[in-house]
N, C-alpha and C positions, 0 to 999 in steps of 0.2 A: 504494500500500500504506500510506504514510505517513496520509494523506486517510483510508482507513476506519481506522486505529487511532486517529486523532482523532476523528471521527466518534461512534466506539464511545464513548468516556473522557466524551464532551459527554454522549449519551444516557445514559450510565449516571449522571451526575452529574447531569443533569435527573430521571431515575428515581428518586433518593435526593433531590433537591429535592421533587419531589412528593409521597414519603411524605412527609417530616418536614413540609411544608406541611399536607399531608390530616391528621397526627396533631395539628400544632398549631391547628389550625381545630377540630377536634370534642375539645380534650380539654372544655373545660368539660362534655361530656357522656362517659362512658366509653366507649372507642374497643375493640371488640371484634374482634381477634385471631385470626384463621383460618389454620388448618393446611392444607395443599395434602394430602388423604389421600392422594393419591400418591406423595406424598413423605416418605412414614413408611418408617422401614426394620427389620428385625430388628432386636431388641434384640441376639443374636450377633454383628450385623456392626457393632454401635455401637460406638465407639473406647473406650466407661468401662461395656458390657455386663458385663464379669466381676464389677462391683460388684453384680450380683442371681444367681448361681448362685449355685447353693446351696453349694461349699464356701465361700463368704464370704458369704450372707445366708440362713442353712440356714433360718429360716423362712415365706423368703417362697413362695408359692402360683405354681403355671403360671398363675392367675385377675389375681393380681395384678399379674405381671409382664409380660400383656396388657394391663393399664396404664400400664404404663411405656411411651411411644410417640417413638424417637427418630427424627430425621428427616434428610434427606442433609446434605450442605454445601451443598449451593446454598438449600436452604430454607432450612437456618440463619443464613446467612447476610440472606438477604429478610427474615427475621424479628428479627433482630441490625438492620437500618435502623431498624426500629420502637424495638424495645427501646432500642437509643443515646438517644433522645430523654427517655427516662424512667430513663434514669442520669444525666442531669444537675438536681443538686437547685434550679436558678434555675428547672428546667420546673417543676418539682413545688410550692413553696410557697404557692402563690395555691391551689390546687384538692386539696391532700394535706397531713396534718398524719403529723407522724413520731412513733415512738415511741424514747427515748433508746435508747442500745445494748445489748442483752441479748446476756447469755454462752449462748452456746451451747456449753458443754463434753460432750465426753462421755465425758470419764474413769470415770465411775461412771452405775448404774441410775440412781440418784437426781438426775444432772444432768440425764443424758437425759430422763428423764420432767420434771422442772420445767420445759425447755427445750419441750416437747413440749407443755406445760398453756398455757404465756406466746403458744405460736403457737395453740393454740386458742383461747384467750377473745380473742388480736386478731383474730384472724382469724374467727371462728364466724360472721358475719352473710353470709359469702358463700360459694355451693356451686358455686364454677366451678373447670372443669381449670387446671392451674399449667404455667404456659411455664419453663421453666428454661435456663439457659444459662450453660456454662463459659467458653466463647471463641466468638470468630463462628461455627465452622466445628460445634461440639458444642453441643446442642440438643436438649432431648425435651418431651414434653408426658405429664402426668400429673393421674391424680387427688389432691384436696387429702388426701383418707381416705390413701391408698399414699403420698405424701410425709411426712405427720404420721408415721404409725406406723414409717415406714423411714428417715426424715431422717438419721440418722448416713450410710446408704449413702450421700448424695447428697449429702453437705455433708464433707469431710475435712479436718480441721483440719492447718496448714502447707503444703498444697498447695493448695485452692481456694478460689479469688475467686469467687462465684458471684453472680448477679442471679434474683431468682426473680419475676414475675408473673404477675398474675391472669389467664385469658384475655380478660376485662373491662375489664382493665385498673382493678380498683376497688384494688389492693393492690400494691408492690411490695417486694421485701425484698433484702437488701444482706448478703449473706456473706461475712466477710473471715478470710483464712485462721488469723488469733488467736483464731479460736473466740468471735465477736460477731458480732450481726448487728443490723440498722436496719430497720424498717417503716416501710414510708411508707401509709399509707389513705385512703382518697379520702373529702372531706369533705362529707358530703352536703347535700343541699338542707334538709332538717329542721334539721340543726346552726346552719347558718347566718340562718336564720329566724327563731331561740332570740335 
């Protein structure tokens, strides 16, 4: 019994060696990010779902909130090996430039929307879904368009530390529960040419 509980702990740590090996060999090129679709669950039975009914986001659409796509713990977790690699910022300065820290308050309309203008114009040159992630286990996948316009739901200031990237992996963003956040953008072949 001893024999397969070791057994397991080796595979599993060869498993986790292998992604972060596979991620750190193709970052120089953007490493793209797939979702097991079987592995999507109700937005109902998600642990942070209450955050899109409508008595707490009385705007948003049944349309939209089939954007929001959260996934079990075991895939969040698969996908949290990935992501680890690209929260640590020695991965990231060779191939990603960041942007200093912008407040994301949302005390007021007028925070909210300035907050909201600062991630479009970083963010505009890429139309791929956002991986989001609170902890290993909470996880969803969504449209850039439904994160932009609803970001207060998914970002709460004092309570979450959140990581957001690109499914491309061309973008990542760092939510710290003081109501700032950090971009990091992938720098591209043209820049570097300059």
């Amino acid at each position: 019994m001893l024999l397969l509980i070791f057994l397991r702990k080796i595979l599993a740590h060869k498993t986790a060696l292998f992604l972060y090996a596979t991620v750190v060999k193709h970052l120089d090129q953007p490493l793209n990010i797939v979702i097991d679709d079987k592995e999507i669950v109700p937005l109902n039975e998600f642990e942070l779902g209450w955050r899109f009914e409508k008595t707490h986001s009385p705007d948003i659409s049944e349309y939209e909130k089939k954007q929001i796509q959260p996934v079990s713990e075991m895939e969040s977790k698969r996908l949290n090996k990935v992501i680890d690699y690209f929260e640590q910022e020695y991965n990231l300065r060779e191939k990603f430039t960041q942007t200093d820290w912008i407040s994301a308050n949302a005390e007021s309309d007028e925070k909210i929307e300035r907050f909201r203008k600062q991630l479009e114009l970083t963010l505009e040159k890429w139309e791929e879904e956002i991986i989001i992630t609170w902890h290993r286990n909470i996880t969803l996948k969504t449209t850039k368009k439904v994160f932009l316009k609803y970001w207060t739901d998914f970002l709460y200031p004092s309570s979450d530390d959140v990581t957001l990237i690109s499914e491309k992996t061309n973008w990542v963003m760092f939510y710290n529960h003081v109501e700032v956040a950090n971009i990091w953008v992938r720098i591209s072949e043209n820049i570097k040419e300059e």
